[in-house]
N, C-alpha and C positions, 0 to 999 in steps of 0.2 A: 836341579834338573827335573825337569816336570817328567808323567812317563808314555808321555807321547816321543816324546826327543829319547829315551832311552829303547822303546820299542824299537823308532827310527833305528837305534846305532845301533841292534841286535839285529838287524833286516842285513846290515853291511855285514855281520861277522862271517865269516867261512863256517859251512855247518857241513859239507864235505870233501872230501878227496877223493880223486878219483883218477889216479895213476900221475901224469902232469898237472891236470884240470881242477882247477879249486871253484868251490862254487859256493857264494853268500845265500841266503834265504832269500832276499829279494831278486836273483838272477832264478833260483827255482822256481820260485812265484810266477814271474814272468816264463816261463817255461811251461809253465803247467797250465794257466790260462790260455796259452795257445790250445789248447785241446780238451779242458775241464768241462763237463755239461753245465750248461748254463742256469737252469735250472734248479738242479741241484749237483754239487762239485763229487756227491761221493756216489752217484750214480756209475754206469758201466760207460769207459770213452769210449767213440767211435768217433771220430774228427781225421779232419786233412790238416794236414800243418804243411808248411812253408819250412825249409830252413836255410838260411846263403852259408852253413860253415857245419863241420864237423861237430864244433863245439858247441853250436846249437843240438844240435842231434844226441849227443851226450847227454848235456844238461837235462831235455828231455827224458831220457833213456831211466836220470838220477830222481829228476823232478816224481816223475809219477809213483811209483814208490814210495817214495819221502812221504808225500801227502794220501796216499791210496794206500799202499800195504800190497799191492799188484802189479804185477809186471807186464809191460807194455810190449804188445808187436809191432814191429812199424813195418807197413809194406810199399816199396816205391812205388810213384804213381810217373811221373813225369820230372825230368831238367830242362831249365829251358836257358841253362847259362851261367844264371844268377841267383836262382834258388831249384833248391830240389824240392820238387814235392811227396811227403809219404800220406798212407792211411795208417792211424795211430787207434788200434784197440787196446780196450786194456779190462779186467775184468771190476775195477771199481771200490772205493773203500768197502762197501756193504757185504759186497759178495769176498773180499779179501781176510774181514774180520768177521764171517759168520753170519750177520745179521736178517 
């Protein structure tokens, strides 16, 4: 097995728990990208995210931390049914580890 396909099946594994909510690295990934600077990821977030479930909302809550060392505020912005919308700050790897 090459270690591209082994990367791949570490992205699958569960890297935490979080009461019910189990969550692989590639669902945090994707979690985090919804709100990461684009620019540079370890910068301070300020983003609007989207979420249609609870468990989006978590994941995030998990995500930023994981990859930051920061904990995030989310402030609701609007629902319109089908997704709620927040504003997600967070203070950012740099600022989380000193740097």
């Amino acid at each position: 097995m090459d270690i591209a396909t082994k990367l791949a099946e570490a992205k699958n594994e569960v890297v935490v728990t979080l009461g019910e909510y189990r969550f692989t690295q590639s669902e945090l990934e994707e979690a985090f990208n919804k709100v990461a600077p684009k620019d540079n990821w370890k910068m301070p977030v300020d983003a609007t995210a989207e979420f249609s479930s609870v468990r989006e909302r978590i994941a995030l809550h998990v995500a930023v931390p994981f990859f930051t060392g920061s904990v995030p505020t989310l402030e609701f912005v609007t629902d319109n049914g089908e997704f709620s919308t927040y504003k997600v700050k967070a203070a950012g790897y740099y600022e989380a580890i000193g740097a």
